[in-house]
Steps between C-alpha positions, in 0.01 A plus 500: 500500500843348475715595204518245177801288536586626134499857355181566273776677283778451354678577149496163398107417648411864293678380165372147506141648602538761216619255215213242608237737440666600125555172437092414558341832404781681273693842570228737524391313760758577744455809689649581895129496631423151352833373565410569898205357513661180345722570782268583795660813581417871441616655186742733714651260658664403124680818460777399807622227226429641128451828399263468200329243305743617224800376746343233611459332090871578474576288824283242410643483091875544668392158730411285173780638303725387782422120351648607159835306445789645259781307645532339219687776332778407692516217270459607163237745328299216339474327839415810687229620255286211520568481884362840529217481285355120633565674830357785414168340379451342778468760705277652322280255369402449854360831529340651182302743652853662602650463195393886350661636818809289427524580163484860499870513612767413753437851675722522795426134589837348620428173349378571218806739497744198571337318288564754199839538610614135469297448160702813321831452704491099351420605175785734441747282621436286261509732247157649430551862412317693801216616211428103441497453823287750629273341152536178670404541827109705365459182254566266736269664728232598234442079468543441868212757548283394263522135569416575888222737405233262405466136365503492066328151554296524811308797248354282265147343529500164641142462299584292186164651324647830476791388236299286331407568126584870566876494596693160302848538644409535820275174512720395852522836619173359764842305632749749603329633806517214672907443474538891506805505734651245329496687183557817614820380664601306191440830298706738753788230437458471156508879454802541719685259342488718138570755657828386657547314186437836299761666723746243543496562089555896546726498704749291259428765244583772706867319639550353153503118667188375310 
């Protein structure tokens, strides 16, 4: 039989394989024997490329990550924290099922690490105290998280009858699931524009230049 003109394998094939089947099914999901039947190969023949599953997550986090933009500290704080969290979002809110994983921490991930490294490094020079800016960085990421973990609109009942008589402020509720990621965008925006707003305010109080 002559050999496929393409490996079966390869790091990329593995991580793309391995983030299609969280993305459908969800992280528990994922395990090296399902991940080579997706693949067509024996479950051995995964261990030349990735040692564990546990490795293999951290790979396939680091690869999404890699999309996250914080050049835009080089500009100015204000600049550079929206940059990172739009950017940030986006990555994410592509792949929810990953998002736990993600969450949990930067771990040894090296672009997550970067990442991390440019937020605090832009903050400071512009005068955050390294406390706020450590502060900064988790509440930026606490409403980056949460906005990529699942749709505020898309949960409501699309049913009118169930808000009727029972529930009066919500008598349009029946509406929101239908413009979900419209509103759930609008609402990440809205929310990171008090925050900066919020901060922009602190951080006069703190120089004296309010």
């Amino acid at each position: 039989m002559p050999r496929p003109s393409t490996p079966l394998l390869s790091p990329e094939r593995i991580r793309k394989v391995g983030l299609e089947i969280i993305d459908a099914e969800g992280l528990e999901a994922l395990s090296m024997r399902r991940l080579a039947q997706r693949l067509e190969v024996r479950a051995a023949s995964l261990y030349n490329h990735v040692a564990t599953k546990d490795e293999l997550l951290h790979e396939i986090a680091d690869e999404v990550m890699s999309a996250v933009d914080v050049s835009g500290f080089d500009q100015d704080w204000v600049t550079g924290l929206r940059t990172w969290a739009r950017s940030y979002r986006a990555a994410l809110v592509g792949h929810p099922n990953l998002v736990p994983f993600i969450a949990y921490g930067p771990a040894r991930r090296d672009s997550a690490l970067r990442a991390a490294d440019a937020v605090h490094g832009g903050l400071t020079s512009a005068g955050w105290p390294q406390r706020y800016a450590t502060m900064i960085g988790a509440s930026t990421k606490y409403l980056v998280v949460g906005s990529a973990m699942g749709s505020f609109s898309g949960g409501f009942p699309d049913d009118a009858t169930v808000y009727t008589n029972r529930y009066p402020h919500l008598s349009r509720a029946h509406l929101l699931h239908q413009k979900a990621a419209e509103i759930d965008a609008a609402s990440f925006e809205l929310a990171l524009t008090a925050l900066i707003d919020g901060l922009k305010a602190q951080l006069g109080d703190l120089t004296g230049e309010s």
